[in-house]
C-alpha positions in Angstrom: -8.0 31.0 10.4 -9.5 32.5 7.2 -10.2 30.5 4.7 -10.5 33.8 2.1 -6.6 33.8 2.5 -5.0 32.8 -0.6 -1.5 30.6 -1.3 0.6 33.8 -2.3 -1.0 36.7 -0.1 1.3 39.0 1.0 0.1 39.0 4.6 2.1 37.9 7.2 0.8 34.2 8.1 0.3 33.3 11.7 -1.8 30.2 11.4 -1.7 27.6 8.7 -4.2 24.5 9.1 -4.7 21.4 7.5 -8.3 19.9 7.8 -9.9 16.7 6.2 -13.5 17.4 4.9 -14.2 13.8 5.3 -13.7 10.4 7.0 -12.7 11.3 10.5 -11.5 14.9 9.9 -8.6 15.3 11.3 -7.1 18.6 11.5 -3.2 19.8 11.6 -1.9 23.4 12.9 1.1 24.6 12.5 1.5 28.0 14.6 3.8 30.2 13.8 5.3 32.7 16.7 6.9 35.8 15.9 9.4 35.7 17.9 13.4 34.4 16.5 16.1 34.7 18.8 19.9 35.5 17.2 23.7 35.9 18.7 27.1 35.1 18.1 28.3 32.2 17.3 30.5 30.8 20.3 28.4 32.8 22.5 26.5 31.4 25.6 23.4 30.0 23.7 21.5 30.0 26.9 21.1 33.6 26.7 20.5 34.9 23.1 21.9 38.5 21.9 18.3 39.6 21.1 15.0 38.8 20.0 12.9 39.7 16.8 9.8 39.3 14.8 9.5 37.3 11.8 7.7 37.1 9.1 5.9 34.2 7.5 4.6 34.3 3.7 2.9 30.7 2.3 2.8 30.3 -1.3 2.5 27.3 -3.8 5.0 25.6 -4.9 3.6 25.0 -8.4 2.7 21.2 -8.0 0.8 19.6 -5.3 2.5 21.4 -2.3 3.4 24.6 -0.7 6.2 26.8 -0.1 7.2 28.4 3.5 9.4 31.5 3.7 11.0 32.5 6.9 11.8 35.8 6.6 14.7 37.5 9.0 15.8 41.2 9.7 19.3 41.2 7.5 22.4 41.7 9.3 25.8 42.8 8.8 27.3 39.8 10.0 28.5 37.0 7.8 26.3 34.2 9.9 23.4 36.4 9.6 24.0 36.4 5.9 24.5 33.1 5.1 21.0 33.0 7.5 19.3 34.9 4.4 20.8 32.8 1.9 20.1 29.3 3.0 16.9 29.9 5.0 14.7 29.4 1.9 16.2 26.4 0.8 16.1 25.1 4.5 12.3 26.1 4.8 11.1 23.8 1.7 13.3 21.1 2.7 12.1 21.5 6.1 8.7 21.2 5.0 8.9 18.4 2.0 10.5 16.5 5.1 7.3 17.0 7.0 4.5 16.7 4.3 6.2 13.0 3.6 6.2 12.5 7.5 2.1 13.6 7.1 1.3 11.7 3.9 2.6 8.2 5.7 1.0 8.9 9.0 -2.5 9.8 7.7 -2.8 7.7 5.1 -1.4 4.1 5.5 -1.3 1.9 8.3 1.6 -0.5 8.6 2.5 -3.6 10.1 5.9 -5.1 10.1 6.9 -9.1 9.1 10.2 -10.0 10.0 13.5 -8.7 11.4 16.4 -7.3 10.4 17.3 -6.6 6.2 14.7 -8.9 5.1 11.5 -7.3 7.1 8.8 -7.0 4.7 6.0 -4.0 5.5 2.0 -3.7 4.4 0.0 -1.5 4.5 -3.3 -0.2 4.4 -5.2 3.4 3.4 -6.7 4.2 6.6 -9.9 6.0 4.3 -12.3 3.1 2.0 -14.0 5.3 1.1 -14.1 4.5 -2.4 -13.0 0.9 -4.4 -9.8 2.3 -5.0 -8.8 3.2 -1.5 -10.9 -0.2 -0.1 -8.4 -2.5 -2.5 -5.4 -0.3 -1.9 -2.6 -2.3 -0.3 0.9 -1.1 -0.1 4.2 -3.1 0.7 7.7 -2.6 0.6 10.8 -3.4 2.1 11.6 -1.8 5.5 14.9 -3.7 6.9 15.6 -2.1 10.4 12.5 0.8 9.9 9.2 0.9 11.2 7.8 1.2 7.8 9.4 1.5 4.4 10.6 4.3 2.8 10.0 2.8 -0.8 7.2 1.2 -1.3 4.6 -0.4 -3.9 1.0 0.8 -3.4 -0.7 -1.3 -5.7 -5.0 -1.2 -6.2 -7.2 -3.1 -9.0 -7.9 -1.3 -11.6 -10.2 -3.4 -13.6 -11.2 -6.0 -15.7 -9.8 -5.8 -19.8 -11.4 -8.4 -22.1 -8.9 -9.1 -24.4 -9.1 -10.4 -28.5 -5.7 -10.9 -30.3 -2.5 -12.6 -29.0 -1.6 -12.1 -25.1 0.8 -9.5 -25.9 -0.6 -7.6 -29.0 -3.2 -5.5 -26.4 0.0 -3.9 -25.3 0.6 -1.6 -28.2 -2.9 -2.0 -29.7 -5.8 -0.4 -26.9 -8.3 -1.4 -29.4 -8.2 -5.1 -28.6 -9.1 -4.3 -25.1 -13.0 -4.1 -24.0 -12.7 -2.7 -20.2 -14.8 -2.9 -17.5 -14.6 -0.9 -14.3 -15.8 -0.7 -11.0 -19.9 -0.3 -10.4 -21.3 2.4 -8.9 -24.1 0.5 -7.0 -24.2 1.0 -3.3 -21.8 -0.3 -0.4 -19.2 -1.4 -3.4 -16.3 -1.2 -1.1 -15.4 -4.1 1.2 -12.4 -4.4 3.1 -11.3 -6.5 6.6 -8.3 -6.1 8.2 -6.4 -7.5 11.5 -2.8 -8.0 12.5 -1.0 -10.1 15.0 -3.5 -13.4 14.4 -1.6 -16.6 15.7 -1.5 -19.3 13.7 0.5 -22.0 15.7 3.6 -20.7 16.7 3.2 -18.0 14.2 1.5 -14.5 13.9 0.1 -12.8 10.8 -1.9 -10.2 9.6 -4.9 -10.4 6.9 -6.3 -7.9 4.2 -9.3 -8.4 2.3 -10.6 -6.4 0.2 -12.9 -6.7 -3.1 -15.7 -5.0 -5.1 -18.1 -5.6 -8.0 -17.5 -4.9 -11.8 -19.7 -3.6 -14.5 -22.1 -1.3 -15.1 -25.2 -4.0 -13.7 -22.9 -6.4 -11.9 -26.4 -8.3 -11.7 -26.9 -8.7 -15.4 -23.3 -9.3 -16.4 -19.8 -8.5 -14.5 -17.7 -9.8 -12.1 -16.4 -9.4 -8.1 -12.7 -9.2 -7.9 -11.1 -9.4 -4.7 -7.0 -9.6 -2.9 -6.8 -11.8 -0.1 -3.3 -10.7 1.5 -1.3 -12.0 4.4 2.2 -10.9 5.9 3.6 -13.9 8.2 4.9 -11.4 11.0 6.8 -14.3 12.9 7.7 -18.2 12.3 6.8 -20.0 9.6 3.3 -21.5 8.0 2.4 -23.9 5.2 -1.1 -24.2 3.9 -2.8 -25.3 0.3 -6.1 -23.6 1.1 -6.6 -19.3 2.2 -9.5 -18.0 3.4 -10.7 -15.1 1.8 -14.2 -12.6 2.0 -16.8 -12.1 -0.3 -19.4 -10.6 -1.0 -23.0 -12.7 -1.6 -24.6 -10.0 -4.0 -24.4 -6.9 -5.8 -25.3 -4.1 -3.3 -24.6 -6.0 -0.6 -23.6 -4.7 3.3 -22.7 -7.9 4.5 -19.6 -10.5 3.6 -18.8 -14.3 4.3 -15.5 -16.0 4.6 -14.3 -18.8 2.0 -11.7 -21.2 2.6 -10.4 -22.1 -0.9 -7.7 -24.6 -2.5 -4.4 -22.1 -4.0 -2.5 -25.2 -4.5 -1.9 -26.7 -7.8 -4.8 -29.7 -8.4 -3.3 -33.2 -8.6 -5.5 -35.5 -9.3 -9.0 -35.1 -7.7 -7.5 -33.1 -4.7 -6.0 -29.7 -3.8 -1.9 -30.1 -4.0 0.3 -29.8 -1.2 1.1 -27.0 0.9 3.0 -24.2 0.1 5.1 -22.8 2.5 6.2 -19.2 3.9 8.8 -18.0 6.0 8.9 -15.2 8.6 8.4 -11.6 6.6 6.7 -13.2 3.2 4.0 -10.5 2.2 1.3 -12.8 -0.1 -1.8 -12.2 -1.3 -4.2 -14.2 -3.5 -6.1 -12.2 -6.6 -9.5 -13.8 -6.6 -12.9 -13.2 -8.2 -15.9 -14.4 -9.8 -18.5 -14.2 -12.9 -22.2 -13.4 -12.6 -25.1 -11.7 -13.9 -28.5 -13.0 -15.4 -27.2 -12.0 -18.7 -23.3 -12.7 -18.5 -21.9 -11.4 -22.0 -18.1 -11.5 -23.0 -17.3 -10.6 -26.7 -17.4 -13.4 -28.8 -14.0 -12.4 -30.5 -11.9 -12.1 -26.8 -9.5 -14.4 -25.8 -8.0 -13.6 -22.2 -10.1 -12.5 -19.4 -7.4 -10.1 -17.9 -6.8 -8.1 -14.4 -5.0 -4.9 -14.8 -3.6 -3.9 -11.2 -2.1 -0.9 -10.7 1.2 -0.1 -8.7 2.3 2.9 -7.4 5.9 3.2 -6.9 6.4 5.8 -4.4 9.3 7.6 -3.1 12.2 5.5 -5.3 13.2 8.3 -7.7 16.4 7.6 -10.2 17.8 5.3 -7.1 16.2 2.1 -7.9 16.4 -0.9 -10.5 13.9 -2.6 -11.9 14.3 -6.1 -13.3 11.9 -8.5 -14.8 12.4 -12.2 -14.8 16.4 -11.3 -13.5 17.0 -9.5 -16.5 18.1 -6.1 -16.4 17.7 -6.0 -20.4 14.0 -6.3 -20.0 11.6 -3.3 -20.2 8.2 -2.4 -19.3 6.2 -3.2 -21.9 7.7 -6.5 -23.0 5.5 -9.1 -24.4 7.0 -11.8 -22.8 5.7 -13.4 -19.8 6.9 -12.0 -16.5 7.6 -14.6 -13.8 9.7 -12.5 -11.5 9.8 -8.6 -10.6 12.7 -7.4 -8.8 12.6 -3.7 -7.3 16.2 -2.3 -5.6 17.6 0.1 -4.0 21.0 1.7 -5.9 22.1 3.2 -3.0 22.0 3.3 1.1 21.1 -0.2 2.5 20.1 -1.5 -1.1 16.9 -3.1 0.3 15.3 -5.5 -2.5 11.9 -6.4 -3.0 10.5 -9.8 -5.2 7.4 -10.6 -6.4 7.1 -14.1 -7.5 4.6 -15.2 -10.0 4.0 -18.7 -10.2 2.2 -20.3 -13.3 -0.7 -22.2 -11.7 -3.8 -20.4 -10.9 -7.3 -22.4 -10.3 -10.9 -22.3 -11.6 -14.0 -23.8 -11.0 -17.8 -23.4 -10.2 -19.4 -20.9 -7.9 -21.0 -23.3 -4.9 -18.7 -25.9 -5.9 -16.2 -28.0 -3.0 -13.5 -24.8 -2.9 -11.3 -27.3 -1.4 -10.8 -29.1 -4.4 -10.7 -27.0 -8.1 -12.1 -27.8 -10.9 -9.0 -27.8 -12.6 -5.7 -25.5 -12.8 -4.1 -23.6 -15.9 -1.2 -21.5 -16.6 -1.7 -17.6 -16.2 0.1 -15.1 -18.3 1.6 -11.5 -17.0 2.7 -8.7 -18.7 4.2 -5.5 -16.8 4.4 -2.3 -18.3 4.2 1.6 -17.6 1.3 3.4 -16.4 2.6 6.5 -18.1 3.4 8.2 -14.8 5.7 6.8 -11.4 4.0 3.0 -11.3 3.3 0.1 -13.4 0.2 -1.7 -14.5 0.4 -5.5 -13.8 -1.5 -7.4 -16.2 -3.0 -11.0 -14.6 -4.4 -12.8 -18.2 -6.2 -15.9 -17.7 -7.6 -17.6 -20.4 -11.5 -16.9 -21.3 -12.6 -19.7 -22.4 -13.5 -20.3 -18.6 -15.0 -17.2 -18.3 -17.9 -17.2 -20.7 -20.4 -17.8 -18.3 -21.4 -16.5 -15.0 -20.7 -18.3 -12.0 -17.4 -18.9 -12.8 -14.4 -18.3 -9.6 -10.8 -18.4 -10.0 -7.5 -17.7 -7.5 -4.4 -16.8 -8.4 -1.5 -16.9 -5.3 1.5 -14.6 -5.8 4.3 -14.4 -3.3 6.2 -10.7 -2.7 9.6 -11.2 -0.6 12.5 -8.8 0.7 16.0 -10.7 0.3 18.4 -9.6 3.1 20.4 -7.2 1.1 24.1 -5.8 2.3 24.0 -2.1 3.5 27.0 0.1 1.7 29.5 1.4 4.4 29.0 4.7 5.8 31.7 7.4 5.6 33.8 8.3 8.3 32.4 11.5 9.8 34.2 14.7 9.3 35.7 16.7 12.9 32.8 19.0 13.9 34.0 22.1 14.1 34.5 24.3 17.6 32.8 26.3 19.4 29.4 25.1 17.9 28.1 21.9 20.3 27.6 18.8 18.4 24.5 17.1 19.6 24.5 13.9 20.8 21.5 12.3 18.8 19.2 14.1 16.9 16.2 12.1 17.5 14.2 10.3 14.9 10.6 10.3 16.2 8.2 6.8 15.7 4.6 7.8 15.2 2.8 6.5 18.4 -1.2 5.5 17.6 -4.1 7.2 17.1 -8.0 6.6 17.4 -9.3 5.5 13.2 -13.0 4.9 12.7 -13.7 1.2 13.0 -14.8 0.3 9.8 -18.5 -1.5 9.8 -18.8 -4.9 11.6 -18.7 -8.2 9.2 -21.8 -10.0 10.3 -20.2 -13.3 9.7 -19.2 -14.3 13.1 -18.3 -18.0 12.8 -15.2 -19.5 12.8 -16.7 -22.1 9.8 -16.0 -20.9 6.6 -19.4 -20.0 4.9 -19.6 -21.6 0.6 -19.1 -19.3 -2.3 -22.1 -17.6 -3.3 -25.0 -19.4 -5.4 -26.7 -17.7 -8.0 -30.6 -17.8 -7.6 -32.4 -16.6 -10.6 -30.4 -13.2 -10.5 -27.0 -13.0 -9.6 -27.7 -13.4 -5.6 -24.9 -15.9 -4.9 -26.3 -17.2 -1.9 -24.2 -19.8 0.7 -26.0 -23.3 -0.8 -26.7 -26.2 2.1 -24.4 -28.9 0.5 -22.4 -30.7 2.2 -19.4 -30.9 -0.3 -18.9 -26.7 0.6 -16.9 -27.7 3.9 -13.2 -28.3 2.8 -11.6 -31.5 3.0 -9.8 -31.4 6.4 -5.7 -30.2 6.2 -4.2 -30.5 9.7 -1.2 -28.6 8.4 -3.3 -26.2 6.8 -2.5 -22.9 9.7 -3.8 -20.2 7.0 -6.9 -21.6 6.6 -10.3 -20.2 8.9 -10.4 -22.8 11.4 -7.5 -22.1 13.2 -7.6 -18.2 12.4 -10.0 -16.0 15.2 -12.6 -13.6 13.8 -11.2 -10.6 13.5 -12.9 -7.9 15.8 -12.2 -5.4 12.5 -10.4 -2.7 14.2 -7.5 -1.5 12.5 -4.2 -0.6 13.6 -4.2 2.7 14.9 -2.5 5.6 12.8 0.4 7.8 14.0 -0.7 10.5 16.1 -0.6 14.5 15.3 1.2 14.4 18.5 3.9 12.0 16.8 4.3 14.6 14.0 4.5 17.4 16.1 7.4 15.9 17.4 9.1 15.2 14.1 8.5 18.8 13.6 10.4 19.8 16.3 13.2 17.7 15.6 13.6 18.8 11.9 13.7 22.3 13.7 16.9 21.6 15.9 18.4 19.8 12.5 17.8 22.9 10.7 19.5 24.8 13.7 22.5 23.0 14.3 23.0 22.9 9.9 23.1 26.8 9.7 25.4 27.1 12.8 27.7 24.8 11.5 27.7 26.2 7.9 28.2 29.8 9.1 31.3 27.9 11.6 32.6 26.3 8.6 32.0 29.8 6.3 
């Protein structure tokens, strides 16, 4: 309860807390008791030899987290020896155990899309408080789990206007002119809802987006992800609805249906379809500003996108285009990324990349593009445990404002065989094995409901119309309402507004429980290694 109390003090430590300074401020408190109970092994465990006082010293661990020692009267005994031994190892496992328990539950909400091996999971940072956390989405391959252990966690960087060849950039930073996110107000929009039926179907919807440039309103761009997880049945669609926002500085968003088919002819293409635990999303943005500028020497407007791979360590593959011989950093064009698991159920997870991504004008009819190109991706390193994913389309669309384009990837889990477990050694006598040692499933918690979208219809509202200044706002014309597609289930009309309020996080409560069953797991590993010493 003192906040003077440094990592490292040599005080005993009663009472360590965790407390955000921000957002909702949750708060986490571990107490620590002094009291440890110890006795002999094959002993009645109801009634303990005796009872003592530890002692509890916190201390960094040298990186981002902390180190608990558990610190027990020596004995002459050889359990109470091999006590001493292991207990410091035991503490920091117990802990890393519990800080990756705490790092899930307070910071991403899942939701589950499909069953068995090929469930795919999304996920959400409960926090947008800034453009990074508002276009964070994560996803990852969960099989039989409530939420993945492996994961992507992938946000928009930015935008990289790019001279040379579409692969030169990638060795040579020089070619690149970036431009980041703006720091005008409310820059951060996000919606999000779950369990939405479509038909016989249910999915979830993300969107998220912010403005680009220093003066979005002279000269930069909104980029946005629409992304959907089919939770049950199956859905096909040529048009997805995604948000917007009208103007720089904005509060307030509208809803866009908009063709993510391939064009043929003078209409949107036919429907593409998904099956029962597809994670999509569509990359989306446009150009504005009174004076839009692009250097006159740049060739590919280009959307770097960041992923995070968390948690996969040496025990995953990565493949591009289904060749293992392919490294980051390749100048070829990437039309497949495949992530796997080496080990344990071997879960997979694809990202497709199709070719065909569509343009046209701001204000335009969005169910029909003004044409559709080929984009261009390149994967590489982001020096540290991710990978930037490079979306290149060509500029020559993009040098004037008031220019939108959508781009539609796909992101799939394969059912994947699970490796055979070993047969479980005897447990040794006169230690009690434990029937189950349970594995607890955070249960929900209250999250701040993130400000109301004031667009309440259920028709979507036109892409933004530039007046004199970059204030895209909805035009009257009557070739804004999409050409009607009965089979369409992803688009607005069938889709309810959503009320905004986002899955609920796992509780403290949840975690306390976890807590308490790494305890017993600690408890029953020393006994048996002393039986087995």
């Amino acid at each position: 309860g003192d906040s003077s109390k440094t990592l490292g003090t040599t005080d005993d430590v009663s009472k360590l807390t965790l407390k955000e300074l921000t957002g909702d401020m949750r708060e986490l408190t571990i107490d620590f008791p002094l009291n440890y109970n110890i006795g002999d092994v094959g002993s009645n465990y109801s009634i303990p030899g005796s009872s003592k006082n530890v002692k509890i010293k916190v201390s960094s661990d040298g990186a981002d987290g902390i180190f608990i020692d558990y610190l027990f009267d020596a004995f002459s005994k050889a359990f109470c020896l091999l006590c001493v031994s292991l207990l410091p190892t035991m503490a920091v496992l117990r802990l890393a155990l519990f800080q990756n328990l705490l790092a899930q539950a307070h910071a991403i909400t899942w939701i589950k899309a499909g069953t068995g091996q090929g469930a795919v999971c999304a996920g959400i940072e409960e926090s947008c408080s800034s453009v990074e956390a508002c276009t964070t989405v994560a996803f990852g391959a969960c099989g039989g789990l409530a939420a993945p252990v492996e994961y992507v966690q992938q946000h928009i960087v930015g935008i990289a206007l790019i001279s040379g060849n579409d692969g030169a950039y990638l060795t040579d930073s020089s070619l690149i002119t970036e431009v980041t996110a703006s720091s005008i107000a409310n820059n951060k929009y996000r919606r999000y809802e779950a369990n939405l039926p479509a038909g016989n179907s249910t999915y979830a919807m993300i969107n998220s987006g912010a403005f680009y440039g220093s003066t979005p309103d002279e000269s930069g761009a909104y980029l946005g992800t629409a992304s959907y997880v089919l939770q049950s049945g199956s859905v096909s669609a040529n048009t997805m609805t995604v948000t917007v926002a009208s103007k720089p500085g904005d509060s307030e968003t509208q809803d866009v249906d908009i063709c993510i088919a391939k064009k043929v002819g003078e209409a949107c293409g036919g429907n593409v379809a998904w099956e029962e635990g597809s994670y999509k999303f569509s990359l989306f943005g446009y150009t504005l500003g009174s004076n839009f500028l692009v250097p006159a020497d740049a060739k590919w407007f280009g959307v770097r996108v960041n992923g995070a791979l968390k948690n996969w360590g040496s025990q995953m593959e990565l493949t591009l285009n289904g060749d293992s011989s392919k490294t980051l950093g390749t100048t070829d064009d990437v039309s497949k990324l495949t992530l796997k698991e080496l080990t344990g159920d071997m879960r997979e997870l694809t990202i497709d990349f199709p070719l065909n991504y569509n343009i046209g004008d701001v204000g335009s009819n969005y169910s029909i593009p003004g044409s559709s190109k080929n984009v261009k991706i390149k994967v590489s390193s982001d020096g540290a445990d991710g990978i930037f994913i490079d979306y290149l389309f060509d500029l020559a669309d993009f040098r004037v404002a008031n220019k939108y384009f959508i781009y539609d990837p796909t992101v799939t889990s394969p059912t994947a065989s699970p490796t055979s477990n070993p047969t479980s050694s005897p447990t040794p006598s006169p230690m009690p094995t434990p029937t189950s040692v349970p594995t607890p499933t955070p249960t929900a918690s209250p999250t701040a409901s993130p400000t109301p979208n004031p667009t309440s219809s259920l028709t979507p509202s036109p892409m933004p119309t530039p007046t004199s200044v970059p204030t895209p706002t909805p035009t009257a014309s009557p070739t804004a309402s999409p050409t009607p597609n009965p089979t369409s289930s992803l688009t607005r009309s069938p889709m309810p507004t959503p009320t905004l309020d986002p899955t609920p996080a796992p509780t403290l409560e949840a975690v306390d429980r976890a807590f308490g069953g790494m305890l017993h797991v600690l408890v029953v590993l020393i006994a048996l290694a002393a039986v087995v010493a």
